[in-house]
C-alpha positions as CSV (number, residue, x, y, z in Angstrom):
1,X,-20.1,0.1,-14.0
2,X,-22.5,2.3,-15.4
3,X,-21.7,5.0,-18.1
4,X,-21.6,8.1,-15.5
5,X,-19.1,6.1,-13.3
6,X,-16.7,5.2,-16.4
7,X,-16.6,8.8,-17.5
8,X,-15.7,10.1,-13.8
9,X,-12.6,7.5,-13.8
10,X,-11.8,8.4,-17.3
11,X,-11.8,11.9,-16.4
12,X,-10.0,11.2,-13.2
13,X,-7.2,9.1,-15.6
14,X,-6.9,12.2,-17.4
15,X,-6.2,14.7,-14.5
16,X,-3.7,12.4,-12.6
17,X,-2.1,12.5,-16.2
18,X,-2.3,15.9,-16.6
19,X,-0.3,16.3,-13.1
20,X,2.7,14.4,-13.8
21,X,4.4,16.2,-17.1
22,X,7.1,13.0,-17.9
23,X,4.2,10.8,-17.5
24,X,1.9,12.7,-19.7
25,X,4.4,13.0,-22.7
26,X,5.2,9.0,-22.4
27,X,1.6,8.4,-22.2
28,X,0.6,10.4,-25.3
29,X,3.4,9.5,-27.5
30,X,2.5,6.0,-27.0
31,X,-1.4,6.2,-27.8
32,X,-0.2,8.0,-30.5
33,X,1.8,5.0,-31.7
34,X,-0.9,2.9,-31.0
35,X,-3.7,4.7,-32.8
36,X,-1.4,4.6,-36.1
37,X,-0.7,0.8,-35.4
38,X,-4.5,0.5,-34.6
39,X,-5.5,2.0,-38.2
40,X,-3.1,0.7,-40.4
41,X,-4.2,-3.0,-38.9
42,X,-7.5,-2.0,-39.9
43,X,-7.7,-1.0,-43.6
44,X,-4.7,-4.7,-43.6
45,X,-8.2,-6.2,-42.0
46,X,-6.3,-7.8,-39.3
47,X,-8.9,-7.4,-36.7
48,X,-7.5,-9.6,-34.2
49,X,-4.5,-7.2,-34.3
50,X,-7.2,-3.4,-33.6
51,X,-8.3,-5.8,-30.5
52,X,-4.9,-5.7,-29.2
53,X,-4.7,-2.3,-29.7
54,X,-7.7,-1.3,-28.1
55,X,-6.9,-3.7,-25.2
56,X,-3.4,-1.7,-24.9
57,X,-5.4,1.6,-25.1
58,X,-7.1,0.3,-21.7
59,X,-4.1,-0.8,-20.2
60,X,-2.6,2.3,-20.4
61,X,-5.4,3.9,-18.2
62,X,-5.0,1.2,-15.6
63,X,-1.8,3.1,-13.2
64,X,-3.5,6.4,-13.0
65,X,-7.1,4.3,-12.2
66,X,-5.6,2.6,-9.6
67,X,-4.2,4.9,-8.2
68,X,-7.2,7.0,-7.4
69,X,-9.4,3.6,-6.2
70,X,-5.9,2.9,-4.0
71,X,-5.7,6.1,-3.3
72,X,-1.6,5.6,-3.7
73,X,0.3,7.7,-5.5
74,X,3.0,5.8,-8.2
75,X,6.1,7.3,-8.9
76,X,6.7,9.0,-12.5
77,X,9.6,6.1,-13.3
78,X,7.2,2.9,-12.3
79,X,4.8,4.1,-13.9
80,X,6.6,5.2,-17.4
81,X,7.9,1.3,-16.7
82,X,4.8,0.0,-16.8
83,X,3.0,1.9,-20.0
84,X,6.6,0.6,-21.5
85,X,6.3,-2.7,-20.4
86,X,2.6,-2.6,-21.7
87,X,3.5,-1.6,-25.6
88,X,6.6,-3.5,-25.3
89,X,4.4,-6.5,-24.7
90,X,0.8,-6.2,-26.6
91,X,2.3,-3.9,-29.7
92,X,5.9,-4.9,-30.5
93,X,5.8,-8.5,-28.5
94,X,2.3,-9.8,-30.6
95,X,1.7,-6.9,-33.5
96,X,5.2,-6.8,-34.4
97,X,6.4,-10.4,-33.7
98,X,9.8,-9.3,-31.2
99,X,8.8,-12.7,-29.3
100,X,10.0,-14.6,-32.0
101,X,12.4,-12.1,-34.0
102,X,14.3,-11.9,-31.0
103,X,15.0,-14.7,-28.5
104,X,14.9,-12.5,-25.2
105,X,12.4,-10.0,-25.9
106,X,10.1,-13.0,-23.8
107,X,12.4,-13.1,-21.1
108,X,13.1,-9.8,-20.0
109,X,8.9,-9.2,-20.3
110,X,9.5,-11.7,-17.6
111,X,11.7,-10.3,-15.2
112,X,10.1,-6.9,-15.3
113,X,7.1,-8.5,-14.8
114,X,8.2,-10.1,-11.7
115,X,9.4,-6.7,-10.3
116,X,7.2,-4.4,-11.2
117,X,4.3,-7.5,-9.6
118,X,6.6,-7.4,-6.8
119,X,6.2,-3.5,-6.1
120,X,2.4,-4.0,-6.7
121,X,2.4,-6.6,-3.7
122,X,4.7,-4.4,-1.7
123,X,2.1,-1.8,-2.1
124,X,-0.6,-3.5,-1.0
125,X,0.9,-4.5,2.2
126,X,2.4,-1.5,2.6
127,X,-1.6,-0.1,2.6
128,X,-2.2,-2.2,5.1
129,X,0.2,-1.6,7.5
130,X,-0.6,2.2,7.1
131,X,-4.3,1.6,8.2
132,X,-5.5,3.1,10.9
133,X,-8.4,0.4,11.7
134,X,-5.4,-2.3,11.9
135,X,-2.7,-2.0,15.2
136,X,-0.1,-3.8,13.3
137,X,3.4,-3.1,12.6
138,X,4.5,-5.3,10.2
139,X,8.6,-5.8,9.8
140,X,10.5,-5.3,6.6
141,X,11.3,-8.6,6.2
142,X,7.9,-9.8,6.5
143,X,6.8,-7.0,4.2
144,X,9.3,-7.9,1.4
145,X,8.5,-11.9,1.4
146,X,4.4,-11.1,0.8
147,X,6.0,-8.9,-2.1
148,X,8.1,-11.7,-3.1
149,X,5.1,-14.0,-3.0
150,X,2.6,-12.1,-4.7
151,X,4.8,-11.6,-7.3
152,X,5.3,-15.4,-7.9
153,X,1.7,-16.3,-7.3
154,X,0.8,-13.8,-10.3
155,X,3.2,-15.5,-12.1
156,X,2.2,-18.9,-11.7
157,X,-1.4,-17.9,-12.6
158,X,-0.3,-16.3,-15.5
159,X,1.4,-19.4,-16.8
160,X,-1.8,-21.1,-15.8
161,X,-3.2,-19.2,-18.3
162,X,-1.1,-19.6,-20.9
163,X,-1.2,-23.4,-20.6
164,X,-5.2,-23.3,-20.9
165,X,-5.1,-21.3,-24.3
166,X,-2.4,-23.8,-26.1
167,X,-5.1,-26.7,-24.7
168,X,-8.0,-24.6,-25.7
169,X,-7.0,-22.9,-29.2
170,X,-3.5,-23.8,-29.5
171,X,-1.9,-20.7,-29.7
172,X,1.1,-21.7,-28.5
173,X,2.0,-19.2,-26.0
174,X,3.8,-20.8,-24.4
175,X,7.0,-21.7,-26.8
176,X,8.5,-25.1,-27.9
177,X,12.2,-25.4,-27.2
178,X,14.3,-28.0,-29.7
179,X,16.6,-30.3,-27.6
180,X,18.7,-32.5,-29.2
181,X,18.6,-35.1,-26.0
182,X,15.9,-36.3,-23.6
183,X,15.8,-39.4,-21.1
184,X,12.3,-40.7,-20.4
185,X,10.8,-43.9,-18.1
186,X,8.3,-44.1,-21.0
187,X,10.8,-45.6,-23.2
188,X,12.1,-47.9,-20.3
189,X,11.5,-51.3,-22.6
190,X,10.5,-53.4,-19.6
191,X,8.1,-50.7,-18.6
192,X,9.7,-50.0,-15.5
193,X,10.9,-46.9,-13.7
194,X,14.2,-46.6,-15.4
195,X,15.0,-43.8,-17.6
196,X,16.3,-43.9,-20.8
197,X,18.6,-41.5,-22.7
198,X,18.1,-40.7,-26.5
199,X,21.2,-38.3,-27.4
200,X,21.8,-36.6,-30.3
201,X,18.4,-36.2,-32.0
202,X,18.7,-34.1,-35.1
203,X,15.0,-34.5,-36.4
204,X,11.7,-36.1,-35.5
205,X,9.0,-37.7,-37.7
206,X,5.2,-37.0,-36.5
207,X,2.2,-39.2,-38.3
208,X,-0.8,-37.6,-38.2
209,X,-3.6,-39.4,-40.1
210,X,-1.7,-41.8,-41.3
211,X,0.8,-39.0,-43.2
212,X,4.3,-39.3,-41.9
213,X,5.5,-35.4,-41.6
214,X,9.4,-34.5,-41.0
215,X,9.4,-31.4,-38.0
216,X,12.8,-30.6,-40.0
217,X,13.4,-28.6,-36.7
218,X,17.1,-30.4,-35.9
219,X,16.2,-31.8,-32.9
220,X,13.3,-32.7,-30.7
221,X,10.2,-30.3,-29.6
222,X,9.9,-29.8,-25.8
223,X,5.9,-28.6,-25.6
224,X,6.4,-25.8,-23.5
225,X,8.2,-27.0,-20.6
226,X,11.3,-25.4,-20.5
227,X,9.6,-22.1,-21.5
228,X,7.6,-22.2,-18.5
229,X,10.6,-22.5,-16.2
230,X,12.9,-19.9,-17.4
231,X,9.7,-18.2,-17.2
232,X,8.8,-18.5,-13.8
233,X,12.9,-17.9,-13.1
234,X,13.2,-14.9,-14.4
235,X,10.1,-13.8,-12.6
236,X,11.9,-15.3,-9.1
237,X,14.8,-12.7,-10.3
238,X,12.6,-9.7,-10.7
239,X,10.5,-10.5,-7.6
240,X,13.8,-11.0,-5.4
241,X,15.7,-7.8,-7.1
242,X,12.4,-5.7,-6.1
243,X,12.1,-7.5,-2.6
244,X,15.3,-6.3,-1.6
245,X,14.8,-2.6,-2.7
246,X,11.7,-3.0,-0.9
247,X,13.2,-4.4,2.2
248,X,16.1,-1.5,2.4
249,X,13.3,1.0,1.7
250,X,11.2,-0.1,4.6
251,X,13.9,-0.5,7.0
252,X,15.3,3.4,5.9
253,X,11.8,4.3,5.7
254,X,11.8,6.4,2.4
255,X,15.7,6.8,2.3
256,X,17.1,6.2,-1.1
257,X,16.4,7.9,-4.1
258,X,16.3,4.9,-6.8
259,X,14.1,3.1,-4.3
260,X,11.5,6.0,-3.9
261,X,11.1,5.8,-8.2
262,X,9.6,2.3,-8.0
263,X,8.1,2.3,-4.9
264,X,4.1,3.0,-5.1
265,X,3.1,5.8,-2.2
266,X,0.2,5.7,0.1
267,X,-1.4,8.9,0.2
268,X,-2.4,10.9,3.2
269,X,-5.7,11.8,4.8
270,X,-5.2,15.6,3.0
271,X,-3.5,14.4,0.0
272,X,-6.8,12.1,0.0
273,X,-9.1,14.7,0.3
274,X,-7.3,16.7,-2.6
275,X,-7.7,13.9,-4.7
276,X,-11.4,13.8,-4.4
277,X,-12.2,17.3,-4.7
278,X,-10.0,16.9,-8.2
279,X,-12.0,14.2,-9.3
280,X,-15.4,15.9,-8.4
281,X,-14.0,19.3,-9.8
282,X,-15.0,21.0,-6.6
């Protein structure tokens, strides 16, 4: 993108800001945050940590860019959810270490993940059935399973990438869980296909070059598996939970008022041209 197009959409950003009050104050209190977050990492010379700051500055732009290259208008709530969801994630998730201080703060990223992915899909189908080059009505039903689905594709890819950066640079994403059972055909002694159950594990000895080294963990390490599930669950909960609002929405067409905070709006030919001549400053 060159420079002139980056300062239009920043500019842009900052006028679809400047129209929605809520957002504005949420938005700014935040960067705020961020900024001090950003500075004191610096002077601790914890660079990795001003990356993630400056990512999350970038990510707070994203709602009010898309919406003017969508040309869809987001409701105040979804998109105070998603700024939340953002810090919640980058800043107090990996800055301030809630993923491991406390055992949910993972798994309600999660589920709001999987509903606010699944009012992103919703949206986009929603776009389509609202064109005027397509002769398609598409049902609610129909409408709420692509939501449903795009919201669990953009799951799975995520834990896709996850996997890659505990292979690549072992950063463990995603989390070990300590079982104190397991029941494997690898330790079937006539290497069949039988499983067999180890119960009540309280500790597990790893040699690694020949140095015999106590986990001292109480049980034994599952590499990620479990996390991944009650990942992708939780997601399944959020994506259903938003397919249904989505569903009732469509089939009330606009009825509801919790519905109409969370569900993104496609703009009119007039709202449209408004838009531009804000952008242009005509």
């Amino acid at each position: 993108m060159k420079k002139s197009g980056v300062k239009a959409v920043m500019k842009a950003a900052h006028q679809e800001l400047k129209r929605k009050r809520s957002v504005t104050v949420v938005y700014l209190v935040l960067r705020l945050m961020v900024i001090l977050i950003m500075v004191a990492q610096f002077f601790n010379r914890n660079f990795e940590n001003v990356f993630l700051c400056l990512l999350t500055l970038v990510l707070f732009l994203l709602p009010t860019i898309f919406e003017r290259r969508l040309k869809i208008d987001l409701p105040d709530t979804l998109e105070i959810v998603i700024m939340l969801f953002i810090f919640a994630a980058e800043i107090l998730g990996e800055i301030r270490a809630f993923y491991t201080t406390f055992q949910g703060w993972d798994t309600m990223l999660h589920t709001i993940n999987g509903f606010l992915c699944a009012a992103i899909g919703f949206c986009l189908v929603d776009m389509f059935d609202r064109n005027e080059r397509f002769s398609l009505t598409l049902s609610p039903v129909f409408m709420a399973i692509v939501a449903f689905c795009f919201s669990m594709t953009i799951g799975v890819l995520w834990e896709f990438f996850e996997c890659a950066m505990d292979q690549l640079f072992l950063l463990d994403m995603q989390k070990d869980t300590v079982l104190s059972s397991i029941s494997s055909v690898m330790l079937d002694p006539t290497g069949g296909n039988t499983p067999v159950a180890i119960k009540g594990i309280t500790d597990v000895i790893v040699v690694a070059n020949g140095e015999q080294i106590p986990l001292g963990v109480g049980g034994y390490l599952d590499v990620g598996i479990l996390d991944t599930m009650k990942d992708l669950v939780v997601n399944f909960v959020g994506a259903v939970v938003f397919s249904f609002i989505g569903y009732f929405y469509v089939k009330g067409r606009g009825k509801g008022r919790f519905a109409r905070r969370f569900i993104p709006r496609v703009l009119s030919g007039a709202e449209e041209e408004k838009q531009e001549s804000e952008q242009t400053g005509e």
